[in-house]
N, CA, C and O of each residue as an XYZ file, in Angstrom:
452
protein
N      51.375     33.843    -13.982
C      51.923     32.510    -14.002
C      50.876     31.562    -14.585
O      49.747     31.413    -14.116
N      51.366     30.942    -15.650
C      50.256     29.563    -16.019
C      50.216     28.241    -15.113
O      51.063     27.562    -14.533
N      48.844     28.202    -15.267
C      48.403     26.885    -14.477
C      48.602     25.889    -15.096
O      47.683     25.431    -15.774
N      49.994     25.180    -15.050
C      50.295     23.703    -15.105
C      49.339     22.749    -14.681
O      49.361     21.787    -15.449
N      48.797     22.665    -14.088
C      48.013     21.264    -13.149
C      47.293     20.901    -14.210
O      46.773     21.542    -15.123
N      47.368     19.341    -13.840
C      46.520     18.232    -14.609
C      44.917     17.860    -14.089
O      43.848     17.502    -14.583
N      45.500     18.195    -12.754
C      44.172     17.614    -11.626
C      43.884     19.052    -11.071
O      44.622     20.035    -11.013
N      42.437     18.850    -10.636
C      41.749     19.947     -9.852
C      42.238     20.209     -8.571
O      42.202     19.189     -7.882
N      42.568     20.938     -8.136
C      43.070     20.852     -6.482
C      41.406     21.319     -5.752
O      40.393     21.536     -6.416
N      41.516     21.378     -4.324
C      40.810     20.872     -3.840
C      41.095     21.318     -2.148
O      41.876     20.705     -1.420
N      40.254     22.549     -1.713
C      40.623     23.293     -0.828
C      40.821     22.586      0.575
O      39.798     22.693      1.253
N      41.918     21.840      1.258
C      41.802     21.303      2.631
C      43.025     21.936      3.569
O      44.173     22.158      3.183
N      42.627     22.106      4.548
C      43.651     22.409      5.698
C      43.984     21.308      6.662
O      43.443     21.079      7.744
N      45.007     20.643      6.056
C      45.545     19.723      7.059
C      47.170     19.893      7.595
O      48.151     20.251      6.943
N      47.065     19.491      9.048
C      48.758     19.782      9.600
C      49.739     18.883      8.705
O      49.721     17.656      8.604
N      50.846     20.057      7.901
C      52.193     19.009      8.316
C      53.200     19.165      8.385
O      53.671     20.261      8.082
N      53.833     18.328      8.733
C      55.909     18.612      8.722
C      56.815     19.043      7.890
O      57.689     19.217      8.739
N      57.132     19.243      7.267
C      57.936     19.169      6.187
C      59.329     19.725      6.693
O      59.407     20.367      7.741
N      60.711     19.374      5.686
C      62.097     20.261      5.725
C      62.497     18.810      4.772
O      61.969     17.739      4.474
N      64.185     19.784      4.450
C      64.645     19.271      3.279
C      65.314     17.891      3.881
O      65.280     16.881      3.178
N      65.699     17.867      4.707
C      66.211     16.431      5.183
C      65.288     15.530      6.164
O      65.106     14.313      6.156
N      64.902     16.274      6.789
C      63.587     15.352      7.986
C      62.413     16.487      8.140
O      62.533     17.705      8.271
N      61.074     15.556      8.069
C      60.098     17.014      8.478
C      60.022     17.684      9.949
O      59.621     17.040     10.918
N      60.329     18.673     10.010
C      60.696     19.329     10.998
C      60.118     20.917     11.365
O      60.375     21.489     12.425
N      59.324     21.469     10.310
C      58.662     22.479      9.958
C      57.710     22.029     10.159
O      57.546     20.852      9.840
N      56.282     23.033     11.000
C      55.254     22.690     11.509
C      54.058     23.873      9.943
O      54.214     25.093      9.996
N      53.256     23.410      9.033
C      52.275     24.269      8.604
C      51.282     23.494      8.243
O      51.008     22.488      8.898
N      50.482     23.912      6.958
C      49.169     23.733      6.857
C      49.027     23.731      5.417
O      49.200     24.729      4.717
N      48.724     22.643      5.014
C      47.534     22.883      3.365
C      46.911     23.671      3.244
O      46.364     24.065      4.274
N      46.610     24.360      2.013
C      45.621     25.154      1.787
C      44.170     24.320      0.680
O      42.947     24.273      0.547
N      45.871     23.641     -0.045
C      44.781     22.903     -0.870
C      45.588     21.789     -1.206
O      46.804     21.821     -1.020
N      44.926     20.666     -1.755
C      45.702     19.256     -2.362
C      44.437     18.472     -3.725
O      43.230     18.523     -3.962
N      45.917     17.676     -4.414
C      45.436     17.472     -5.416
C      45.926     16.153     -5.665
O      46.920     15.893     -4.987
N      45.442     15.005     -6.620
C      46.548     13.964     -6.543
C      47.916     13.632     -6.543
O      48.682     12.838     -5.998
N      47.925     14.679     -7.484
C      49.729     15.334     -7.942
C      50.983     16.310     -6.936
O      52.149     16.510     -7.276
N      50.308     16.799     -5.650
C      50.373     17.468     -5.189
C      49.572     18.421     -4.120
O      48.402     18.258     -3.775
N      50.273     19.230     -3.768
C      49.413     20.030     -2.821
C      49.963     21.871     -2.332
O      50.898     22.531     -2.787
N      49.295     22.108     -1.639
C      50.192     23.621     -1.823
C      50.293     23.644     -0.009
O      49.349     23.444      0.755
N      51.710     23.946      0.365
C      51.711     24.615      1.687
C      52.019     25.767      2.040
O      53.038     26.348      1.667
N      51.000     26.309      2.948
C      51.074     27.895      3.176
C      51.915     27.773      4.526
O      51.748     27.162      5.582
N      53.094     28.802      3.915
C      54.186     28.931      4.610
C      54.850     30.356      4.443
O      54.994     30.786      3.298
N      55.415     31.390      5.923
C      56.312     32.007      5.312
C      57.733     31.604      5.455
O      58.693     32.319      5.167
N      57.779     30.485      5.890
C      59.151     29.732      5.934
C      59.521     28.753      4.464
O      59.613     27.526      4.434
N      59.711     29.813      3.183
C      60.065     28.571      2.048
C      61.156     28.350      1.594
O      62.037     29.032      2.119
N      61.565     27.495      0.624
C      62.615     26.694      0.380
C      62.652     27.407     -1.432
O      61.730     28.112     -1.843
N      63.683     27.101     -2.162
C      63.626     27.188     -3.733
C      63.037     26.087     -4.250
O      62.799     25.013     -3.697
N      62.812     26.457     -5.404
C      61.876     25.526     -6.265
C      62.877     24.480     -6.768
O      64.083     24.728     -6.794
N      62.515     23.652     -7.050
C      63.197     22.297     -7.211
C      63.801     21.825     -5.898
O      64.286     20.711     -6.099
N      63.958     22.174     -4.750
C      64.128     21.954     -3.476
C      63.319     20.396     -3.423
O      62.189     20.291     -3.899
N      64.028     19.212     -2.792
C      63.166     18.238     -2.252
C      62.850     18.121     -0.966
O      63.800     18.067     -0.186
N      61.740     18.066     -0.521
C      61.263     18.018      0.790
C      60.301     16.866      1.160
O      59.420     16.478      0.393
N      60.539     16.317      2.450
C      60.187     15.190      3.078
C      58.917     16.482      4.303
O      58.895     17.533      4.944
N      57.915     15.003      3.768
C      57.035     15.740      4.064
C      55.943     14.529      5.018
O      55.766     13.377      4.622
N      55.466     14.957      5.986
C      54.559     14.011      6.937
C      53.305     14.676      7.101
O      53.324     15.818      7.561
N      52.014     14.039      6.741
C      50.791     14.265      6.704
C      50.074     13.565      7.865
O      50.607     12.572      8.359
N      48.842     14.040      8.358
C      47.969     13.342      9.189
C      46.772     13.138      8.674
O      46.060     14.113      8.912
N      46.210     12.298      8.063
C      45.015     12.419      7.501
C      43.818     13.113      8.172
O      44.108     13.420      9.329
N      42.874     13.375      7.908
C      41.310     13.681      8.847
C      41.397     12.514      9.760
O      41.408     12.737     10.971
N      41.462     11.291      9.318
C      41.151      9.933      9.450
C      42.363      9.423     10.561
O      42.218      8.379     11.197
N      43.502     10.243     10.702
C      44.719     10.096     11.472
C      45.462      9.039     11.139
O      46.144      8.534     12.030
N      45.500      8.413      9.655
C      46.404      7.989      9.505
C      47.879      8.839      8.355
O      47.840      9.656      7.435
N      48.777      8.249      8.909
C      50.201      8.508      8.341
C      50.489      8.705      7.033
O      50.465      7.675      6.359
N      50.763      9.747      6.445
C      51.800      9.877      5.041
C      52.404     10.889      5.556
O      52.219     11.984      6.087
N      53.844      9.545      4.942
C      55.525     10.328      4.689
C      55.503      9.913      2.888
O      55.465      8.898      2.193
N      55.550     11.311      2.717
C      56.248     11.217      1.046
C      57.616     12.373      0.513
O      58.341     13.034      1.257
N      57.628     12.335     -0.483
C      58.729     13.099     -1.081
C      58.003     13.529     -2.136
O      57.401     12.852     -2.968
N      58.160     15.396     -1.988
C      57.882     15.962     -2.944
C      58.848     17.168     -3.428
O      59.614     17.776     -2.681
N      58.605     17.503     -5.387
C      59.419     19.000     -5.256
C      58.563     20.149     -5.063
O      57.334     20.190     -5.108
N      59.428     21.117     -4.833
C      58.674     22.312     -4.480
C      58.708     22.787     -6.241
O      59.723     22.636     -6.921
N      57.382     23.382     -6.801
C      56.895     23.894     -8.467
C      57.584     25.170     -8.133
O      58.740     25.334     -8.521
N      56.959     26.100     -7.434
C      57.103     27.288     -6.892
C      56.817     27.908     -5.708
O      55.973     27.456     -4.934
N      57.512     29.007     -5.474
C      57.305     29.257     -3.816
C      57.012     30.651     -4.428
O      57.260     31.069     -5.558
N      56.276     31.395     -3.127
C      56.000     32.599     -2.832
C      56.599     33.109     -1.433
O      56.034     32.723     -0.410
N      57.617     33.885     -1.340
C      57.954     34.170      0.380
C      56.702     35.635      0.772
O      56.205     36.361     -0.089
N      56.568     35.684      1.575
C      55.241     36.447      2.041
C      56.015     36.353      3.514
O      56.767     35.440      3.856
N      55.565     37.776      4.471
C      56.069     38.117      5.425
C      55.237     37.308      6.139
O      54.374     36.784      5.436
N      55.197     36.998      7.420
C      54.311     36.208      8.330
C      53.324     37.416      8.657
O      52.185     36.950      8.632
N      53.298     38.495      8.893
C      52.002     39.217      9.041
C      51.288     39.410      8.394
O      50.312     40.065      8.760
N      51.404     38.921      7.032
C      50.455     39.060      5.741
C      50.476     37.780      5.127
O      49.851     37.821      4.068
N      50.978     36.588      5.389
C      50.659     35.652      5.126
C      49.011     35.191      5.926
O      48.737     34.000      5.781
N      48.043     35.968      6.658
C      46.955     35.285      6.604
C      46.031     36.326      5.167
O      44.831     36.217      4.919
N      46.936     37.186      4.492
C      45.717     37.939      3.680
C      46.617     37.761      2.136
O      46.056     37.844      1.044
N      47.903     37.538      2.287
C      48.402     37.068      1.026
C      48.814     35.966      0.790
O      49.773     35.662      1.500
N      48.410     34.998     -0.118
C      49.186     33.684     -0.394
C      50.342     33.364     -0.366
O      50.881     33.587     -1.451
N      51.135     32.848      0.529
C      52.504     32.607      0.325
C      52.966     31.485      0.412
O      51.895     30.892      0.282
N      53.715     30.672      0.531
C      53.759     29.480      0.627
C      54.786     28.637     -0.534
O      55.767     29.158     -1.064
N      54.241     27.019     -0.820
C      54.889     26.483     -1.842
C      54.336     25.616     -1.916
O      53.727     25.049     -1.010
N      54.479     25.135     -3.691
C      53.544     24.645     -4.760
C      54.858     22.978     -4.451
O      56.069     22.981     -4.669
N      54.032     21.834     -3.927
C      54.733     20.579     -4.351
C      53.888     19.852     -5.185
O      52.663     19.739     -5.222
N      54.981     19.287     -5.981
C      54.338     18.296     -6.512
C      54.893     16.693     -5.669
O      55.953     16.492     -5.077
N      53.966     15.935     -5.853
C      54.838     14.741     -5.305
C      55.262     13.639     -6.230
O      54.640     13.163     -7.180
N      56.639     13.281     -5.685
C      57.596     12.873     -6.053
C      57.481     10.989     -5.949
O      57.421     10.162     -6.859
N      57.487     10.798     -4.358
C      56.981      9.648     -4.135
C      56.649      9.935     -3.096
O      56.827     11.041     -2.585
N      55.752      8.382     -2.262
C      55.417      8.037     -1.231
C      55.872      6.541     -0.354
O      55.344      5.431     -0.418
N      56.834      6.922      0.313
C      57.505      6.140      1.673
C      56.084      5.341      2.584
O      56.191      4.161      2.917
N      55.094      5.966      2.836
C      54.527      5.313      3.610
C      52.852      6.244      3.271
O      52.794      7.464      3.119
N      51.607      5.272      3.216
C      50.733      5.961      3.260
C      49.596      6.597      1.851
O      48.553      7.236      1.718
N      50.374      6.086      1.232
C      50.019      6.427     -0.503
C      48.400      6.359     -0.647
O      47.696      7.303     -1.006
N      47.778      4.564     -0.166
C      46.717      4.825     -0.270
C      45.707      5.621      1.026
O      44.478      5.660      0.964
N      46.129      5.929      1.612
C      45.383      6.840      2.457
C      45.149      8.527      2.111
O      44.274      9.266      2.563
N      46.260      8.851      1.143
C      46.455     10.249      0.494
C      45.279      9.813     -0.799
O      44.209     10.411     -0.912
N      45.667      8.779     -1.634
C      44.726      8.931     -2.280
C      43.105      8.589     -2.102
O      42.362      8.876     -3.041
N      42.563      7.988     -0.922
C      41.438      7.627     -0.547
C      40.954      9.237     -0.082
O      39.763      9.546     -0.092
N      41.967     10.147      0.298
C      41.577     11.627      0.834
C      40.970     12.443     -0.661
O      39.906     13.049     -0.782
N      42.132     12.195     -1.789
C      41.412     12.986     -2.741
C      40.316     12.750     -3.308
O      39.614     13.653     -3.764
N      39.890     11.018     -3.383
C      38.604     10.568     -3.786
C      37.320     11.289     -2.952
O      36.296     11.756     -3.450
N      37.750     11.223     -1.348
C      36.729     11.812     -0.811
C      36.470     13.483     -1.228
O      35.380     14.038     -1.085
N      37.581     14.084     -1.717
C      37.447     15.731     -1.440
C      37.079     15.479     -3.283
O      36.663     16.457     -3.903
N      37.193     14.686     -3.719
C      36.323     15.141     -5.211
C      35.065     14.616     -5.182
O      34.273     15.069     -6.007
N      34.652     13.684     -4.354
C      33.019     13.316     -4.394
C      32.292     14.189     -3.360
O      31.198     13.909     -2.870
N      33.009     15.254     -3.091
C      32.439     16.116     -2.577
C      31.754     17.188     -3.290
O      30.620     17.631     -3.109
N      32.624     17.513     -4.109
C      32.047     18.621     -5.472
C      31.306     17.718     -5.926
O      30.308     18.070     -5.297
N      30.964     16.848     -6.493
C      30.190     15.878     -7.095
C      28.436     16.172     -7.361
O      27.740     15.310     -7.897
């Protein structure tokens, strides 16, 4: 598969919600990028799927945004800690929280720095 991305992603594990009408699914980042982020899941959706999605920052503040899913990988849950599975969003918009998502990627790129 070719790597579309514009931006570097950027390895973080943070909790969040997500499902196609309210977030309601409990997982985890693996990684995020301005454009997006990837959640490791063996619970996924199809690609072009829109999903409402709720973040907690490090910092504990709030993002609700809307993103599509690029691509998914379904992976069994017993091998989802040794195979990647999950799904590729990009985001779509942001309902609440925008600059707190992006004050996160500034920090996780002046980290490589």
């Amino acid at each position: 598969m070719a790597d579309n991305r514009t931006q570097p992603r950027h390895r973080k594990r943070i909790q969040v919600r997500y499902g196609v009408e309210h977030p309601s699914r409990i997982a985890f980042t693996e990684d995020v990028s301005d454009e997006g982020f990837f959640i490791r899941s063996a619970l996924v959706q199809k690609p072009g799927t829109i999903l409402q999605v709720e973040m907690i920052t490090p910092e504990g503040e709030v993002v609700l945004l809307e993103g599509r899913i690029r691509w998914a990988k379904k992976v069994p849950p017993n091998l989802l800690a040794r195979v990647k599975g999950g799904m590729g969003i990009k985001i779509r918009s942001f309902h609440q929280g925008e600059e707190a998502y992006r004050r996160l990627c500034q920090t996780l790129r002046e980290r490589l720095a």
